[in-house]
N, C-alpha and C positions, 0 to 999 in steps of 0.2 A: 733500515729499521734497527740494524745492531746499533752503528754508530750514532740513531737517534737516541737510544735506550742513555750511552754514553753521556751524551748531551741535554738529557735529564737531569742525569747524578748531577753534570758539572752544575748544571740550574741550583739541583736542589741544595748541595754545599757550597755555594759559593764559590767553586773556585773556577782559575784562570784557563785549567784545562787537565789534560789526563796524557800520562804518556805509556803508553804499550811497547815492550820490547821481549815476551815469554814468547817464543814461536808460535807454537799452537795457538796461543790469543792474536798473532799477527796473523795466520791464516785465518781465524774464525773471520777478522773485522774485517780484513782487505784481498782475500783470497789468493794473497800469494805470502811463499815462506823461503826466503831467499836461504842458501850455507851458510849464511857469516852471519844473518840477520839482518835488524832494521829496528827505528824507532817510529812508533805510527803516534804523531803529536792530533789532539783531537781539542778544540776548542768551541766555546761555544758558536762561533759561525765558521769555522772550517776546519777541514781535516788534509792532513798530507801525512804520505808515508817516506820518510828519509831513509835510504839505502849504501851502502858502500857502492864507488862509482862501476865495480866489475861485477856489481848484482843490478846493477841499474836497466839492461836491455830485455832482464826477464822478467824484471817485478814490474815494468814500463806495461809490458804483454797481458799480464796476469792480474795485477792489481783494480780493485773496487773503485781504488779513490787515487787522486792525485800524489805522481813520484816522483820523486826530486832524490838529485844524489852529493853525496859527499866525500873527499876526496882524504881527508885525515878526518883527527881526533876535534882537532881544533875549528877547522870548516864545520864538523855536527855542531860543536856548542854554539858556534857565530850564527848558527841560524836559529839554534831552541832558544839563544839567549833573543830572537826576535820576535817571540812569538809573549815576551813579558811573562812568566809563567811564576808567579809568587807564589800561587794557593795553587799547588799541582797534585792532581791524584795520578799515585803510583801501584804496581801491582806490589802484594804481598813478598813476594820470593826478591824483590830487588838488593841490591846487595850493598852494603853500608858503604864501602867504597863509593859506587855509584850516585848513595846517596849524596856523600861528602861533593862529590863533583858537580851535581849538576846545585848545591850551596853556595860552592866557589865558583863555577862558570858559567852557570845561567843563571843566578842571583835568587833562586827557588830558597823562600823563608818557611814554609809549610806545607806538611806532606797526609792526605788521605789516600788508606788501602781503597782500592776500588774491587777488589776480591769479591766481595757477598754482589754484585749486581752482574759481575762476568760468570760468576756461578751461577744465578738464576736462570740468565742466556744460557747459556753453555748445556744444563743439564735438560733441559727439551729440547729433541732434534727438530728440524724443518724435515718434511717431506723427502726432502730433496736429500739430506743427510742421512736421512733414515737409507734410503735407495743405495748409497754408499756404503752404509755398512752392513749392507746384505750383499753387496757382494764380498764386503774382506771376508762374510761367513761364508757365502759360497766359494771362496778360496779355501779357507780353515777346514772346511766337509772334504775336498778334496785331498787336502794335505792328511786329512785323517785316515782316508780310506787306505792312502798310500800306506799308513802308519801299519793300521789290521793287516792289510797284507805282508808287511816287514817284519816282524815281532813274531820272532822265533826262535827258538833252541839254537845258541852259540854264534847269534849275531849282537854287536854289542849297541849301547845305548847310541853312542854316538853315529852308528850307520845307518841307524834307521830316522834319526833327526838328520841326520843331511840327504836323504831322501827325500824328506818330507818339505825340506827348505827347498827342495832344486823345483817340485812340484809347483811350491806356491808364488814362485819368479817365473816360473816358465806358464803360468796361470794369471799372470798381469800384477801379482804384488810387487811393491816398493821392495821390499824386505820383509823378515819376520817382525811380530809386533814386540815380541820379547824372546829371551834366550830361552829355543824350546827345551821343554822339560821331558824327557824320556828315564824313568825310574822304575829299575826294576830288584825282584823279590827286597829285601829289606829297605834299599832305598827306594821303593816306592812309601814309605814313611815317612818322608821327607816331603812336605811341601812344596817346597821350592829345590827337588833334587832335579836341575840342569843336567841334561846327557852326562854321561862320563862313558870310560874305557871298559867300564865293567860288561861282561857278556852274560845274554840273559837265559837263563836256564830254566828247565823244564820244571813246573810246578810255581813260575814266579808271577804272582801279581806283577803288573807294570800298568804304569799309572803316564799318561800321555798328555800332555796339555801345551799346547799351541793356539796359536792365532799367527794373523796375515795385517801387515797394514796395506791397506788399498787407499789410493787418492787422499792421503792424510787421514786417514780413519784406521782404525783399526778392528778385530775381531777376536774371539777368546775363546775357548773349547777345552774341554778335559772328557777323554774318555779312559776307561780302567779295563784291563783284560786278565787274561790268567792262559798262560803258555800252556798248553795239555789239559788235561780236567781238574775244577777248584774241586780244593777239600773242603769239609764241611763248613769249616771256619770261613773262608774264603767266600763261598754263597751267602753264608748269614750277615758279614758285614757288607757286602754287593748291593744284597735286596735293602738290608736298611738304609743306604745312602742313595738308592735308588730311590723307595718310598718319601725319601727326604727332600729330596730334589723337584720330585713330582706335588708335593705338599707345598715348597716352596714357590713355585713357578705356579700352582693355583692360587695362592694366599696374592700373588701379585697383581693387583688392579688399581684403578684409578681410587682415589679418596684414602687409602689405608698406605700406612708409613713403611718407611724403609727399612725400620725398627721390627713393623709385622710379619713381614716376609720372611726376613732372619726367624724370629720365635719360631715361625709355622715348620721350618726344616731344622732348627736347634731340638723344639719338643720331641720331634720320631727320634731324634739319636739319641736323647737323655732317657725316652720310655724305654727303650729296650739296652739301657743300662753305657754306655757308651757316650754318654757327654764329653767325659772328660778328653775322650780321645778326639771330641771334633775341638781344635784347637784356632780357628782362624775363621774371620765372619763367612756372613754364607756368601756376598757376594761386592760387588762394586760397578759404582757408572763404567758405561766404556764411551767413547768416542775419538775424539782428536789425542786423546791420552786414554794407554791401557786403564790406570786407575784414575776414574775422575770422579764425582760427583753425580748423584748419591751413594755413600757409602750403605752395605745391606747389611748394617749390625744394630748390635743392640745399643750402640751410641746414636743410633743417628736416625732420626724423626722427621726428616723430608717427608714429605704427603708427596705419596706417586702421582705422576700425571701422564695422560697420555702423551707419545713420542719418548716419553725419558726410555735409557738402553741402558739395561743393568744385564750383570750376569748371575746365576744362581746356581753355586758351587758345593755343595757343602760336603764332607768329605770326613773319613772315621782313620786313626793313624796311630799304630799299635807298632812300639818301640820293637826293633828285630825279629818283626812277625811281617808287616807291610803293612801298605792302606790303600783305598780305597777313596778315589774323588770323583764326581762326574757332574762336568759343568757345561752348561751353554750361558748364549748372547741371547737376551728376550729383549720385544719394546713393549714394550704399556699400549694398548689401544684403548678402546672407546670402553671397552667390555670387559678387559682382563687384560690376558700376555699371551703375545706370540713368540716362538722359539722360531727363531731366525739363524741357528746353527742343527742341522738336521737328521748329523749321522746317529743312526740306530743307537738307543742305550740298553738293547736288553741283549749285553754282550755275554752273557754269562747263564 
């Protein structure tokens, strides 16, 4: 079915074929994602996945479609250059370089992005994908419970993230989905504040956000605490990015855009005076990539459908005071959203 989709476009532009070499897009189409990579050449009556010959015995194993291996540089092009490939669709991120080569060595005169139809695929899970990324969440709940229990007075950011890593490997993750973020009192104002040496003291916001990749998928979580009891300030921007969050994750359902869902948790932070400080959309596709497609801002008008897996983040961040984020993994159903990351958020 994916690679039918594929052999659409080539139909419908005219051309000789399509060639795939972004990992992620090599697992989606042929379900294996070799170390070094591969190029998966797709034409209108066949498909094969070319490999380097010391990826050849695993992508042989794991692969959709038919694997063939190559032994240099020169062996790849002697075979793409067999496949006649004038009018070639390429993905987006290819690199000019690249381009130049496969000019000169496979004799390719014209080049189509195939980007907009591997995003269409891509951004509705299957069943099957969906089931995959419930568990990187039930990795991510685990590694978070780890976290509540860790985050206290004079342990630093960094010991409580490498707790939280040894959790989600000893829980069947590949790895973490990205460098967890452990941020506390002022740098929890930080967005994107990755663990550091700093030790967290009593009175400090700490703002937590992790995820798990499972089976090439991945997961994403934010939850926010306060070491000791919050101060007044500290509850008021909690509940509002809570009430945000919850507005958010309702506003999400089938028919209404990626644009609305953002509004719905943008509006509670601007009414109660605080826009300014939510600085970053409210959320993004997850999948085979942490960030992928549909983006949850106010650029982006994708109309939800059911299976699509976004997150809904949204979050208040007050320059050497802290902040305040708390995010989950939703998918779209039939009726609305299910929160498929499930630890507690009424931490406070």
């Amino acid at each position: 079915m994916r690679i039918e989709k594929l052999k659409e476009f080539i139909a419908e532009k005219e051309l000789d074929g399509v060639l795939i070499t972004y990992k992620p897009n090599l697992f989606y189409f042929t379900g294996s994602a070799p170390v070094l990579g591969g190029y998966l050449v797709v034409t209108p009556d066949e498909e094969l996945f070319l490999v380097p010959q010391l990826e050849y015995e695993e992508a042989k194993e794991s692969s959709r479609v038919p694997v063939e291996y190559f032994k240099k540089g020169a062996d790849l092009y002697e075979k793409l250059k067999g496949f006649n490939l004038k009018k070639l669709g390429i993905e987006g991120r290819t690199s000019y370089s690249s381009v130049q080569n496969l000019r000169e060595k496979i004799g390719a005169e014209e080049f189509t992005i195939v980007d907009d139809v591997i995003k269409e695929l891509r951004m509705v899970k299957t069943p099957e994908e969906i089931e995959v990324i419930k568990q990187a969440c039930r990795i991510a709940d685990l590694a978070m419970e780890t976290a509540l229990e860790e985050v206290r007075e004079g342990v630093k950011e960094r010991e409580v993230a490498a707790k939280m890593e040894y959790v989600m490997k000893m829980n069947g993750a590949e790895k973490v989905a990205f460098d967890t973020i452990v941020a506390s009192g002022w740098r929890s104002a930080l967005p994107h504040g990755i663990a550091s040496d700093k030790v967290i003291e009593k009175g400090d916001l700490v703002v937590i956000d992790e995820g798990a990749l499972f089976n090439h998928y991945h997961s994403d979580m934010t939850r926010t605490v306060v070491v000791g009891l919050p101060n007044e300030k500290q509850k008021e921007i909690y509940e509002i990015v809570l009430e945000a969050q919850k507005e958010g994750i309702k506003a999400a359902k089938p028919g209404v855009t990626a644009k609305d869902v953002d509004t719905a948790a943008r509006n509670v932070i601007a009414e109660y005076g605080y826009g300014d400080y939510f600085i970053h959309s409210t959320g993004h596709g997850v999948g085979l990539e942490i960030h992928e497609w549909p983006g949850v801002s106010q650029y982006d008008e994708t109309v939800l459908k059911p299976g699509m897996v976004i997150t809904v983040e949204p979050g208040i961040y007050i320059p050497k005071f802290g902040g305040v984020r708390i995010e989950d993994t939703i998918v779209i159903t039939e009726n609305g959203a299910e929160r498929l990351t499930k630890t507690e958020r009424e931490l406070i």
